[in-house]
N, C-alpha and C positions, 0 to 999 in steps of 0.2 A: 339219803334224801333223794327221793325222786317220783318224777311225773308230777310236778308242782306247776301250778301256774302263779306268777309270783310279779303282781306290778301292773297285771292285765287284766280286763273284762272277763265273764266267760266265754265272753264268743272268742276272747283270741288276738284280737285285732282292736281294742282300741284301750289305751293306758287307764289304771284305777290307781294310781301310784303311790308306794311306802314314800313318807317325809326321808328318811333318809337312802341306806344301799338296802338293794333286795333280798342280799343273802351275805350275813358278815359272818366268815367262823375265826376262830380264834384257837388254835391248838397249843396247849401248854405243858411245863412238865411232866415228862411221862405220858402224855396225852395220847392216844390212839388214832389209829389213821381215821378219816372220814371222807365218804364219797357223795358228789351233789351228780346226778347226771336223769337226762331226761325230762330237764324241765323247760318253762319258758319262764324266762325273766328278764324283764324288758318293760320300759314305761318308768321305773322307778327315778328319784331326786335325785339320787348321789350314784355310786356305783352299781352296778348289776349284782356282780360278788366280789368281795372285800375279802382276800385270806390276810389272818396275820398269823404267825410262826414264832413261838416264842423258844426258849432257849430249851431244848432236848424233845422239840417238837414234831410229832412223825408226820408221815403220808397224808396228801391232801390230792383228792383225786378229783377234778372236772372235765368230764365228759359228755360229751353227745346231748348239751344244752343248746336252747336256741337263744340267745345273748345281743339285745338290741332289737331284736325283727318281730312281727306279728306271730303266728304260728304256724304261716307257712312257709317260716323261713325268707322269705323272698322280700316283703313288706316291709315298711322301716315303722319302729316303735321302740326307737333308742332310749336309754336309760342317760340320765341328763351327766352323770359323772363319764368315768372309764367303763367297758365292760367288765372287765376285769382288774384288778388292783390285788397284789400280792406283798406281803413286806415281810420280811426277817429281819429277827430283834435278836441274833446272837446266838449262841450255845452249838450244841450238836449240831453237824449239819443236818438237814431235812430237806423232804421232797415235794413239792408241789407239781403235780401232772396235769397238766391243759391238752386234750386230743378228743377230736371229733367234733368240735364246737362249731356253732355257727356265730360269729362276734361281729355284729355291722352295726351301724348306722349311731353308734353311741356317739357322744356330744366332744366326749374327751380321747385317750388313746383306747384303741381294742383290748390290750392287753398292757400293763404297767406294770413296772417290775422297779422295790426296789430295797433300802435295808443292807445287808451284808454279802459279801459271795460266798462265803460256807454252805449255803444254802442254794439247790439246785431247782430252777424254775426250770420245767421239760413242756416246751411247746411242741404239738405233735401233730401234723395232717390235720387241721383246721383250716374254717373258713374265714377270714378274716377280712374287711372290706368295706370303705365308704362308711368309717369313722371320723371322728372333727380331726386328729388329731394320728402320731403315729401309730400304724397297725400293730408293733412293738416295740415297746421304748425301756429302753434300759436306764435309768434315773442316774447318771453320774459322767464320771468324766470331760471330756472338752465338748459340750453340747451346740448345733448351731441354734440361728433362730427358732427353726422347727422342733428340736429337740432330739435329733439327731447326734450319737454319741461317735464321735469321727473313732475310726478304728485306730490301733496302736503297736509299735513294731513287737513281734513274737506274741500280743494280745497278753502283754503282760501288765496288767492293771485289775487293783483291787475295787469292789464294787456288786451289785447288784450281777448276780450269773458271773462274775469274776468282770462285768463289759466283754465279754466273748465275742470274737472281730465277726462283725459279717462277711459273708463272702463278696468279694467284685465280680459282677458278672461283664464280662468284654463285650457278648454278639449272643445273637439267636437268630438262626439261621435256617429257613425253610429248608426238609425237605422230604423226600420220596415216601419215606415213613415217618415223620411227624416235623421236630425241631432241635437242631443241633445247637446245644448250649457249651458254650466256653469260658473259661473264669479261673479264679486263684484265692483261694484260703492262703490268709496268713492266720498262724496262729500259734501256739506252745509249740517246741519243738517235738516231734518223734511221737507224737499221740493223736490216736484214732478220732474221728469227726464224721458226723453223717450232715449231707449238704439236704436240704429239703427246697424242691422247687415248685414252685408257683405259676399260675397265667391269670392275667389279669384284663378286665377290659381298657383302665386308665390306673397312671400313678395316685398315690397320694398329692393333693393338688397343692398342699407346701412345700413336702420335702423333693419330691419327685420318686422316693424310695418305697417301695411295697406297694400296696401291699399285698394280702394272700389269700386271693381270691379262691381259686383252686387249686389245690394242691394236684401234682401229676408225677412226682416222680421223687427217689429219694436215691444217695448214693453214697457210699460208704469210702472214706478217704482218708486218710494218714500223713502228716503233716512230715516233712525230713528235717535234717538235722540245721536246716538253714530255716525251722520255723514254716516253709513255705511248700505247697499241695496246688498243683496246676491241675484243673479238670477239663475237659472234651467230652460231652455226655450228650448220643442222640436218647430223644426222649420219645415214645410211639407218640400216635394221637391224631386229632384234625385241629390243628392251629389255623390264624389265619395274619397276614401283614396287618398292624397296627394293632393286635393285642401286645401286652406286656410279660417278659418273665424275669420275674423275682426271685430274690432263695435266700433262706438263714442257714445257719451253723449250727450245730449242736456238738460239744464236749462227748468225751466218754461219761463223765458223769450227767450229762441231759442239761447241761445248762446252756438255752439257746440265745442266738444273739437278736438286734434287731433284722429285719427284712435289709436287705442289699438294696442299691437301687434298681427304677425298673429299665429295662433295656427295652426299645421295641421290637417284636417280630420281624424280619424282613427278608 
């Protein structure tokens, strides 16, 4: 499925919107993978795109969508649900991949995630930002107001991406070549994690956490036998005092967590 415009005028820029989500797929028994990328969907009543995953359900690929915005990305024409909404109903595990997207200005979270952990949600170098609601939200465990899913020792809890711990990020720290990021993964013991980091103009204005504006940098990390992975990562670039950096986790097998909170520059 691609180069759709799906929710919008033809110009781009002003909502003609489906009653309910703009793109629902539904993959089931034996099902085949399917890819949606290169469209715009945005304006729509309920969700942008709706996966669901039934039991022995393969590959579901979203890519390099614009999700919430006009069509020049930048404009808001949010889709009145979540951008995204994903759920797993059981069986095999299966893959759902999100990279490249532009996910903003939707009513609810950017990205929602929820259903079983056998099932691996892989958020990838997307843009994420100036949603109602979390940038991404893992639907279970001890949630606060915002819906924020508090992390758990060794990130051993069943659920949605398994609740895969975000990372703490401590400082962001100017300097000579861009920004020095420091932080800690807790997570499964003795297995491989890539950290994925963000900059942001402002947090999320509930939670304070995310969201992922830009993405700038990714790092590859391995968790010891005490569960726990300290990072110190300069990142190149032109930052500046009073943007934000954020960062999620992702598992070896791509299940990511929500956005960390945000730290400011300084």
């Amino acid at each position: 499925m691609q180069g759709n415009w799906i929710g919008s005028d033809a110009s781009g820029t002003q909502a003609l919107p489906n009653a309910g989500s703009g793109v629902a797929l539904r993959v089931g028994i034996d099902g085949g993978g399917f890819t949606v990328e290169e469209n715009l969907i945005s304006g729509n009543m309920e969700n942008g795109v709706e996966v669901s995953s039934d039991p022995d359900g393969r590959a579901i690929t979203v890519r390099n969508n614009l999700i919430g915005t006009d069509i020049s990305g930048l404009m808001p024409l949010g889709n009145r649900g979540n951008g995204l909404a994903s759920t797993h109903q059981g069986g095999r595990p299966s893959l759902v991949s999100i990279s490249g997207n532009v996910i903003a200005f939707n009513e609810g979270d950017g990205v929602r995630v929820m259903g079983e952990g056998r099932a691996s949600t892989r958020i990838k170098e997307n843009q994420i930002f100036l949603n109602g609601r979390l940038g991404i939200n893992l639907v279970g465990g001890s949630e606060d107001a915002c819906g924020v899913t508090a992390n758990t020792r060794c990130g051993s809890v069943s659920g949605p991406n398994n609740l895969q711990n975000y990372p703490v990020v401590s400082s962001a720290q100017l300097s000579e070549q861009g920004v020095v990021v420091t932080g800690l993964l807790e997570s499964r013991p003795n297995q491989d994690h890539t950290i994925e980091f963000f900059v942001n103009d402002a947090p999320n204005a509930c939670s304070g956490f995310g969201e992922g504006q830009r993405f700038i940098d990714a790092l590859p990390l391995r968790t010891d036998a005490d569960c726990l992975a300290p990072f110190t990562v300069e990142i190149p670039g032109e930052f500046q005092a009073g943007q934000f950096i954020t960062a999620t986790a992702k598992d070896q097998d791509g299940k990511t967590s929500e956005f960390s909170r945000a730290i400011p520059v300084n």
